[in-house]
N, C-alpha and C positions, 0 to 999 in steps of 0.2 A: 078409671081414675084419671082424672086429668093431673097432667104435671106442668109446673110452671116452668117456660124454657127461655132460655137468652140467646141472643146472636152472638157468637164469635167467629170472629176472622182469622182463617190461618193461610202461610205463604207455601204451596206446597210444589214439586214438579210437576213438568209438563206429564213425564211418562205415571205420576201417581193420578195424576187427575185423567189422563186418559183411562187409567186403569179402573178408577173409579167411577168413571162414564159408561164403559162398556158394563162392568157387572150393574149398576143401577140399570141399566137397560135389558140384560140380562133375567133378573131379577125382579123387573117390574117394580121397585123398590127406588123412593129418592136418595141422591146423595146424601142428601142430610139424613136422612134416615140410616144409612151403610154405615158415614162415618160418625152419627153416634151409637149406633151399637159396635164399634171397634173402639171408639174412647172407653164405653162401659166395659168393655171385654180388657183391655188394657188395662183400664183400673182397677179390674178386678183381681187379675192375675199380678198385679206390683203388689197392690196391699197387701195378698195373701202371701205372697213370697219377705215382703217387709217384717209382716208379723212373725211368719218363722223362723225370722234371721235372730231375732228378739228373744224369741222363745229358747232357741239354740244359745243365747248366751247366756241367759236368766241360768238355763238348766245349768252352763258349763259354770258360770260362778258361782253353783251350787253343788260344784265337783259332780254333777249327774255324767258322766261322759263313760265312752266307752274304748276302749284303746283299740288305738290303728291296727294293731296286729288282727284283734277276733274280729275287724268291722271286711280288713283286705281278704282273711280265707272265707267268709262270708260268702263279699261277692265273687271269690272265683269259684266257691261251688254252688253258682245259679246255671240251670241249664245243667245237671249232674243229676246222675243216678242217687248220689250221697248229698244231695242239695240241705246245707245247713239252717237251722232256725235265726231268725234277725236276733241277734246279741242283743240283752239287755243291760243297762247300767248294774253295775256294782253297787 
């Protein structure tokens, strides 16, 4: 599948464009190529953190929540012999 691509220009440091020189070389891989699979990889992890922030308030303005208390013994018994089930909403 071919994709349609555009040029952009970004101003970055010395020590990140070294850094990016050496893994393309590395790597056998172009710059361009590194740093758009780190844009995609980026955007990928914002959006999906975007959307849960969303979802997490949708649910709290729908009173879905779960109180701080059963969320804190929770996690202090991860890593326990008595390791508790994740709390669900009320």
């Amino acid at each position: 599948m071919i994709m349609k691509t555009s040029v952009l220009t970004i101003r970055i440091d010395e020590d990140i464009k070294e850094r990016l020189n050496k893994l393309a070389e590395a790597t056998n891989r172009t710059k361009s190529f590194i740093v758009a699979e780190a844009i995609r990889s980026f955007l990928g992890l914002n959006e999906w953190h975007i959307q849960a922030i969303h979802e997490g308030i949708r649910d709290a303005e729908q009173g879905q929540l779960v109180e701080h208390e059963r969320v804190v013994s929770w996690v202090n018994s991860w890593d326990s012999d008595n390791e508790l089930e994740r709390p669900k909403c009320d």
